[in-house]
C-alpha positions as CSV (number, residue, x, y, z in Angstrom):
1,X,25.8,-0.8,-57.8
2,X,22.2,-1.9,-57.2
3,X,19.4,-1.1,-55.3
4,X,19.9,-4.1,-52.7
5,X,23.7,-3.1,-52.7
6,X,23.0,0.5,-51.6
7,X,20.9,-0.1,-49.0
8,X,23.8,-2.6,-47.3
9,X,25.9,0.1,-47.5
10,X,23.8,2.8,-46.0
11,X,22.5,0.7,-43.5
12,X,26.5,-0.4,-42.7
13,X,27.4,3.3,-42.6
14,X,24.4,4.1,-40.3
15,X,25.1,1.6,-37.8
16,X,28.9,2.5,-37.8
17,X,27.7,5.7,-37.3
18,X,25.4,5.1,-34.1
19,X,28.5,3.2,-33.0
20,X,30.7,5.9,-33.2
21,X,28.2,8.4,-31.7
22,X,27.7,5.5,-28.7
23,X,31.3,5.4,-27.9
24,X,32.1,9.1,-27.9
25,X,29.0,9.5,-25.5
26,X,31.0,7.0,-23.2
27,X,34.0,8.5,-23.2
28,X,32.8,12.1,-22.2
29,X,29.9,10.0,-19.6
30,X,29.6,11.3,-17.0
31,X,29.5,15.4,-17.8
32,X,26.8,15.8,-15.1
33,X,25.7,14.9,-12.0
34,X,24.0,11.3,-11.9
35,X,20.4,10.9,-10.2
36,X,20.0,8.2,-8.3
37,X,16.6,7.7,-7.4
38,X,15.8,5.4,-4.0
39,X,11.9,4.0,-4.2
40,X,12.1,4.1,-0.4
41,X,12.0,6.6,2.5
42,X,15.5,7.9,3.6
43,X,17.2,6.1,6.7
44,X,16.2,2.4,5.0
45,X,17.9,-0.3,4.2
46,X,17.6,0.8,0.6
47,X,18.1,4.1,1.0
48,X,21.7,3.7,2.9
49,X,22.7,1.0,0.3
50,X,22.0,3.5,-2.5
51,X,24.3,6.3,-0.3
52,X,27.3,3.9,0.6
53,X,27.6,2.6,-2.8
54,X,27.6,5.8,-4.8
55,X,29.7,7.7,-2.2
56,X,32.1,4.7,-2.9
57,X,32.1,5.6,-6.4
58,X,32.0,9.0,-6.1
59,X,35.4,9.0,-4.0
60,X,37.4,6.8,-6.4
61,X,36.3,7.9,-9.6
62,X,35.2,11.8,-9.0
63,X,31.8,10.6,-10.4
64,X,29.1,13.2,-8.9
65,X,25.1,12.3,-7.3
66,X,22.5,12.9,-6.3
67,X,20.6,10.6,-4.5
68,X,16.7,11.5,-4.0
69,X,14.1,9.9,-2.4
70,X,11.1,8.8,-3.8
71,X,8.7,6.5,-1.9
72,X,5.2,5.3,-2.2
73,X,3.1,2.3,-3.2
74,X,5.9,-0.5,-2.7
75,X,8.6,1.5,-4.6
76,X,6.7,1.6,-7.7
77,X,6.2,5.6,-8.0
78,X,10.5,5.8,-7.8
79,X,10.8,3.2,-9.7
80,X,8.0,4.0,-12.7
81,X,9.8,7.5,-12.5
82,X,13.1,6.3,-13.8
83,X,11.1,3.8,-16.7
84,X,9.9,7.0,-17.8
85,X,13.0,9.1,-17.6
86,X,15.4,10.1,-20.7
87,X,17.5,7.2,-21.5
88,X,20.9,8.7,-21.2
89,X,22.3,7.3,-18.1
90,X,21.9,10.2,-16.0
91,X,19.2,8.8,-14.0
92,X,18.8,5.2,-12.5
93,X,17.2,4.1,-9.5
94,X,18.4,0.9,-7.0
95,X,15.2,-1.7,-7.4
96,X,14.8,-4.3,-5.4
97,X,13.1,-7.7,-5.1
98,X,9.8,-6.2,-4.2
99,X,9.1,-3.6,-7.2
100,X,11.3,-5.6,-9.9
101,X,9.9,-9.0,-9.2
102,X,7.1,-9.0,-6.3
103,X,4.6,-6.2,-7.1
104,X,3.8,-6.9,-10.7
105,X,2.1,-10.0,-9.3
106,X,0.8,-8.3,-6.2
107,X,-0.7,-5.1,-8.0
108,X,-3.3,-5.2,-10.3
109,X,-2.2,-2.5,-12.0
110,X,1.5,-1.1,-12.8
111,X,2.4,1.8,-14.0
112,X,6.2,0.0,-15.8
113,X,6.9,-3.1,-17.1
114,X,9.9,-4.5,-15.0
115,X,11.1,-6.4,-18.2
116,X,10.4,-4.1,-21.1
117,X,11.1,-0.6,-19.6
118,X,14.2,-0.8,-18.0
119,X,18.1,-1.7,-18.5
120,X,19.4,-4.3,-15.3
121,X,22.6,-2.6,-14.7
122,X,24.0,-4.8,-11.9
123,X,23.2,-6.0,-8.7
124,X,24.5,-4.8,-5.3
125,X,23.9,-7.2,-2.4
126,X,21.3,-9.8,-1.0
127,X,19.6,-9.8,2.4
128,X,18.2,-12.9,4.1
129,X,15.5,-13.5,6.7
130,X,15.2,-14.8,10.4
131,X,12.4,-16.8,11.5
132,X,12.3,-16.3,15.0
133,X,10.0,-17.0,18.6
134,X,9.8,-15.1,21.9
135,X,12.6,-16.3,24.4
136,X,9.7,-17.9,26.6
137,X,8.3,-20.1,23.4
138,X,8.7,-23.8,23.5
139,X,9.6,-23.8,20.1
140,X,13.8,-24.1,20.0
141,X,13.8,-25.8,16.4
142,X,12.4,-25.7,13.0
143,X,11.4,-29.2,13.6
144,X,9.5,-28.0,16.9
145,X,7.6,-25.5,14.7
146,X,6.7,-27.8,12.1
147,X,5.7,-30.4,14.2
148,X,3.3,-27.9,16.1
149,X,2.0,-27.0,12.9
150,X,1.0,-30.5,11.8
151,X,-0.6,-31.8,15.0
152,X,-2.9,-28.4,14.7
153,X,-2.5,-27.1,11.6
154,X,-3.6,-22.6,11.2
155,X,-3.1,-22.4,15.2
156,X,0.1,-20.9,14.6
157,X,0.1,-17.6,14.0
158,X,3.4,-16.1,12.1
159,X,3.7,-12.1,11.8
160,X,5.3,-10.1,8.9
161,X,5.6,-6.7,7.9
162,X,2.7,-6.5,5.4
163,X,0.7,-8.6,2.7
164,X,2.9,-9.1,-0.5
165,X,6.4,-8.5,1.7
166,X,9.3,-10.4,0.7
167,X,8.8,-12.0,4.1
168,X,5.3,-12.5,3.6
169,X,6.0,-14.8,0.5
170,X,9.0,-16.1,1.9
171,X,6.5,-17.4,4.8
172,X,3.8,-19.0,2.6
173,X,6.6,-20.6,0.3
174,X,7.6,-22.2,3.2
175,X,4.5,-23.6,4.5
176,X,4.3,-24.8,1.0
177,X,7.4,-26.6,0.9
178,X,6.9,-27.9,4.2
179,X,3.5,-29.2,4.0
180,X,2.4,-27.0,7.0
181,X,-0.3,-24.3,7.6
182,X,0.1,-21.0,9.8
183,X,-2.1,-17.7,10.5
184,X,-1.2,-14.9,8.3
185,X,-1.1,-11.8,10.8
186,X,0.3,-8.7,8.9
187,X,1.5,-5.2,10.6
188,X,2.1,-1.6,9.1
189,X,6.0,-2.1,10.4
190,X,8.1,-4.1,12.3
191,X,7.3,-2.2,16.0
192,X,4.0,-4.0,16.3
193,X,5.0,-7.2,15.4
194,X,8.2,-7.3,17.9
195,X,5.9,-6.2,20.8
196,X,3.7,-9.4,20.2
197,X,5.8,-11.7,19.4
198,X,8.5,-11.1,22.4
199,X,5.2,-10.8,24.8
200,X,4.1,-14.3,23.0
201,X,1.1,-13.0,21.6
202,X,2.0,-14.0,18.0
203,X,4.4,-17.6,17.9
204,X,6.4,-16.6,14.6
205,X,8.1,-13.5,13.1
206,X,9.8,-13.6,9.7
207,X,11.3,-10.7,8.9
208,X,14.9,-9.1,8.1
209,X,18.4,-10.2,10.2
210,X,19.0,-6.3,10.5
211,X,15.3,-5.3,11.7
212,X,15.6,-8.7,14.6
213,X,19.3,-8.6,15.4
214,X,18.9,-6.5,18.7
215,X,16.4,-8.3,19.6
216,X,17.9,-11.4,19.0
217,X,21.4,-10.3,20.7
218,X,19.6,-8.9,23.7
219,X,17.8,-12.6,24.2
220,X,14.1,-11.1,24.0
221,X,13.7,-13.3,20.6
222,X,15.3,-16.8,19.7
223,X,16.0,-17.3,16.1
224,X,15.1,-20.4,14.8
225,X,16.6,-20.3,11.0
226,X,17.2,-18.3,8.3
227,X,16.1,-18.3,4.5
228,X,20.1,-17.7,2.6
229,X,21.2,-20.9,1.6
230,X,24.5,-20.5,3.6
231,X,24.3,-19.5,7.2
232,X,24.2,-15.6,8.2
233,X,27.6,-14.0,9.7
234,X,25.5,-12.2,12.6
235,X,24.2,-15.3,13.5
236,X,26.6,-18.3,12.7
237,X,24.9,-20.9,15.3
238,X,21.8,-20.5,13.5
239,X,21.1,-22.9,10.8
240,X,19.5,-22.0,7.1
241,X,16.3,-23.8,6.7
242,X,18.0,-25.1,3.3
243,X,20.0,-27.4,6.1
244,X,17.2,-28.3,8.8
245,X,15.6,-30.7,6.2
246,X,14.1,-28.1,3.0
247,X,17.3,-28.5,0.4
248,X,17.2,-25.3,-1.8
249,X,15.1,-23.6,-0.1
250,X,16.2,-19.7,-0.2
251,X,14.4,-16.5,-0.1
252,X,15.8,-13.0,0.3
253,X,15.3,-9.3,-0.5
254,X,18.3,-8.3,-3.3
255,X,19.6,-4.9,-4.3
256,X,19.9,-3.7,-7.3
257,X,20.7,-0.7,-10.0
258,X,18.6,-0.1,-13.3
259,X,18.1,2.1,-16.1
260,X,15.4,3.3,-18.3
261,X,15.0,0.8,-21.0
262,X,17.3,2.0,-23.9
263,X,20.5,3.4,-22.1
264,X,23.3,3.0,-24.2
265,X,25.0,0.0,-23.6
266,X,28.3,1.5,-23.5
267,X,27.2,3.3,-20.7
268,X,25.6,0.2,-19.0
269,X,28.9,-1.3,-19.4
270,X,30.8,1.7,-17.7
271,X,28.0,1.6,-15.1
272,X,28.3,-1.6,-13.9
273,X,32.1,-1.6,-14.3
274,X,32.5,0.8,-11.7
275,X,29.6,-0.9,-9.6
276,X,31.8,-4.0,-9.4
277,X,35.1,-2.1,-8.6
278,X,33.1,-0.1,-5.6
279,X,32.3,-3.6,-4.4
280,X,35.1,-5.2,-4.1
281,X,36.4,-2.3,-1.4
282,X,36.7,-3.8,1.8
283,X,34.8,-0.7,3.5
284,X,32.1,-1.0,2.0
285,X,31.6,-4.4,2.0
286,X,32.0,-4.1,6.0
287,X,29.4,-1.5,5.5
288,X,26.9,-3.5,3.4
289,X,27.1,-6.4,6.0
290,X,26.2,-3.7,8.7
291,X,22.9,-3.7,6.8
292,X,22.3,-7.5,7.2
293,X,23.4,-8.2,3.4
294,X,25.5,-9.7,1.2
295,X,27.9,-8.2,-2.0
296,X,26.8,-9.8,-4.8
297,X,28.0,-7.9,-8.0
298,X,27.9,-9.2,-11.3
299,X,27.1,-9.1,-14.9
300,X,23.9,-6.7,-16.1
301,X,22.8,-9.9,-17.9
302,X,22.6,-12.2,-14.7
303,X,20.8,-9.8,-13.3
304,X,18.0,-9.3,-15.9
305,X,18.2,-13.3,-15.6
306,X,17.7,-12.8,-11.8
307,X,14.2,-10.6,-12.7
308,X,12.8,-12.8,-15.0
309,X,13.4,-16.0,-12.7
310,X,11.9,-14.0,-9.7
311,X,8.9,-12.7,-11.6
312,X,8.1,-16.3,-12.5
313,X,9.0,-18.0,-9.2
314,X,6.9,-15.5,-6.9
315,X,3.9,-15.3,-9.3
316,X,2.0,-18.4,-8.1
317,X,3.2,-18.2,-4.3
318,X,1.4,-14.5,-4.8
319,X,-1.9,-16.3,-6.6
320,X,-1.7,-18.8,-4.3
321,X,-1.8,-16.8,-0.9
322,X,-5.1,-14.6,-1.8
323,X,-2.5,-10.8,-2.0
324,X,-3.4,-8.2,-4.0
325,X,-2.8,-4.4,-3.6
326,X,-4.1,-1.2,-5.6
């Protein structure tokens, strides 16, 4: 046998081998608890996603976690701490559109690599924005507010929770698409923003249907559109601004579970097999929705598709609006 020979055999046995040790790992996965680690402060949006979803799992399968809490500079410190963690599937974190495809724009420096250092393992649901006015504005349609916007273009003034938000880009991709120009005013949180915008203050608040729904049920704020491309449940007489005259348009925060770069895939596979199942419950969908999103679900390949097309689509409306954090 020759040389060449030999070394196609060894490198066929070696490979069966790592096959062979890969499925067995499945098959005994999981012998432990799984961390789950939420880049976000507990009681969030993220944070009760992360808690329905696994409990979900945890009931039907017998799965165990633990769910842990790890918030700070956008969700980066949670999320650089599961890029960095062993890659054997006992730890993975739920990302979202902020630290997988926002903040490696918006920060000049990251810690993680939302491509290279970690394993998409399936997405869990998408949330839309409202763009809404105080009850007492004149504005009762997007055409109102663009038409405003044209006559006296940056007299507007539209509030959001923060530079580099989801909301914040949503905004500016807007006025791009739109050919209109408003006044940027950022808050620390969504308190602020609702005081001045019901007391007429501030014209325009884009910000999450769960964070305005009270206000909008209770009549203090009138919604003028959403960002989905289909129209939100909670607010069916509302139209998407996809349909009041900006085809495609769509902008939303998604949800989603990942791994450290170099999981095995077997155990990806199991992962997101059992993410899918959990979603399909009727509970927790019901449950999801109560959080202003969506169940999307879905293949651990459409959603690494899903980064890379985000990372590139928000990069330039990030450049082009002037935000940067440290």
């Amino acid at each position: 046998m020759t040389a060449l020979n030999l070394s196609r055999r060894h490198a066929l046995v070696a490979a069966s081998l790592l096959l062979a040790a890969g499925t067995a790992f499945a098959q005994a996965y999981p012998a432990k608890p799984i961390k789950v680690i939420v880049p976000f402060p507990a009681g969030g949006g993220t944070d009760l996603i992360a808690r329905e979803v696994t409990n979900k799992i945890q009931t039907t399968k017998g799965w165990s976690f633990i769910v842990e809490n790890r918030p700070g500079t956008g969700g980066n410190i949670g999320i650089d701490a599961v890029a960095k963690s062993p890659a054997d599937g006992y730890t993975i974190a739920l990302g979202q559109t902020s630290n997988l495809a926002i903040n490696p724009t918006l920060y000049t420096k990251m810690p993680y690599d939302a491509v290279k250092d970690l394993a998409p393992v399936g997405l869990v649901a998408s949330a839309p924005l409202v763009l809404v006015v105080g009850a007492d504005s004149p504005f009762k349609t997007l055409a109102d507010v663009v038409a405003a916007s044209k006559a006296k273009p940056n007299t507007l003034n539209i509030a959001t929770a923060g530079n580099g938000t989801v909301a914040h880009l949503a905004s500016e991709l807007f006025q791009k698409t739109a050919g209109v120009s408003f006044t940027h005013i950022p808050y620390k949180g969504a308190a602020g923003a609702s005081t001045d915008v019901v007391s007429g203050r501030v014209e325009l608040y884009i910000s999450s249907v769960p964070t305005l729904i009270g206000f909008i049920k209770s009549g203090k704020m009138r919604p003028i559109a959403v960002t989905s491309l289909k129209r939100v449940d909670d607010l069916p007489a509302v139209p998407t601004i996809a349909e009041s005259g900006y085809k495609g348009f769509e902008a939303a925060t998604w949800f989603g579970f990942v791994a450290p770069t170099g999981t095995p895939k077997e155990v990806v596979t199991l992962l997101n097999a059992e993410l899918n199942k959990a979603l399909t419950a009727a509970d927790l969908k019901q449950k999801i929705s109560d959080q202003g999103a969506d169940v999307l679900g879905g293949t651990p390949e459409a959603f690494a598709s899903l980064i890379k097309s985000d990372l590139a689509r928000w990069a330039p409306i990030i450049k082009a609006s002037g935000a940067t954090l440290d």
